[in-house]
C-alpha positions as CSV (number, residue, x, y, z in Angstrom):
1,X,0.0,0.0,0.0
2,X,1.3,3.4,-0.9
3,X,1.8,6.5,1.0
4,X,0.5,8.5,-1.9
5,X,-3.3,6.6,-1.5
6,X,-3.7,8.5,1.3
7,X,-3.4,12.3,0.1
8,X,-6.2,14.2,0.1
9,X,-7.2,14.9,-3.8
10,X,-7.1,18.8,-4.3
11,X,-10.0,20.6,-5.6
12,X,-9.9,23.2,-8.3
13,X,-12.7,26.2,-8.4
14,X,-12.3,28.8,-10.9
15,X,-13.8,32.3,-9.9
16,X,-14.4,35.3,-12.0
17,X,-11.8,37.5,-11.9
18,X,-13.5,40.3,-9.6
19,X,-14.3,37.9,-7.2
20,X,-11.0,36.6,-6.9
21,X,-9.3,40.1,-6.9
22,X,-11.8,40.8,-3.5
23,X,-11.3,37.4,-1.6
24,X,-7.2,36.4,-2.1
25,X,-4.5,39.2,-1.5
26,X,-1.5,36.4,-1.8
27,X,-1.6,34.9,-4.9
28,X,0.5,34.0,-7.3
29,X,0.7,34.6,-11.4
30,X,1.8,32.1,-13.6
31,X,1.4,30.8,-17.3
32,X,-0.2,27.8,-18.0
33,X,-0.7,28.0,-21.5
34,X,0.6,30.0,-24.1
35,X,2.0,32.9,-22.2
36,X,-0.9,35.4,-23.7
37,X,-3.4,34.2,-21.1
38,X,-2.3,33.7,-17.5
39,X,-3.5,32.2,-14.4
40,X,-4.0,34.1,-10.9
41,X,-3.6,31.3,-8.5
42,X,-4.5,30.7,-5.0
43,X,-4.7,27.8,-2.8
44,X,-6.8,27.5,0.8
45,X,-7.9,24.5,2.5
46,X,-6.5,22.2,0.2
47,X,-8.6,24.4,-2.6
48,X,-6.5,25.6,-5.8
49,X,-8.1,28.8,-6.6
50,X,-7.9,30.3,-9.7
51,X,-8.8,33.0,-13.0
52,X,-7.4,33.9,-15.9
53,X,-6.2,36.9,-17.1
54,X,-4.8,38.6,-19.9
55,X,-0.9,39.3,-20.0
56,X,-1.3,42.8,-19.7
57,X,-4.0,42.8,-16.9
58,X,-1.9,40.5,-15.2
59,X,1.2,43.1,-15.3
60,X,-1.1,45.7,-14.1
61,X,-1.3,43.1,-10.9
62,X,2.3,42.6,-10.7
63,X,3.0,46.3,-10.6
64,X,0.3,46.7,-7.9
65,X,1.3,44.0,-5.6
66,X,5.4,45.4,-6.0
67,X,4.4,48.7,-5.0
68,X,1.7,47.4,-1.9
69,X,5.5,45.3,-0.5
């Protein structure tokens, strides 16, 4: 029997992008597919978050979240 049976499977909700902006403030930005489109991500109680965004609007985010630290 393996150790790996045992690990809880991780659900995946995707959220509009509004409503994701409003509930996580720690997320993270990365590109799934072809680099145009990219994926806000966010994980909570074994949850994986997430919304895509254009690569522009995603910049935007970056450049808030850099001046916010």
């Amino acid at each position: 029997m393996s150790i790996a049976q045992f690990k809880p499977k991780m659900r995946e909700v995707r959220l509009e992008t509004e409503v994701f902006e409003e509930r996580f403030s720690d997320y993270d930005i990365i590109s799934e597919f072809s680099g145009i489109i990219l994926t806000l991500v966010a994980v909570e109680d074994n949850v994986r978050y997430t919304s895509f965004v254009t690569a522009s609007y995603a910049e935007v985010l970056r450049k808030q979240k850099e001046a916010i630290a």
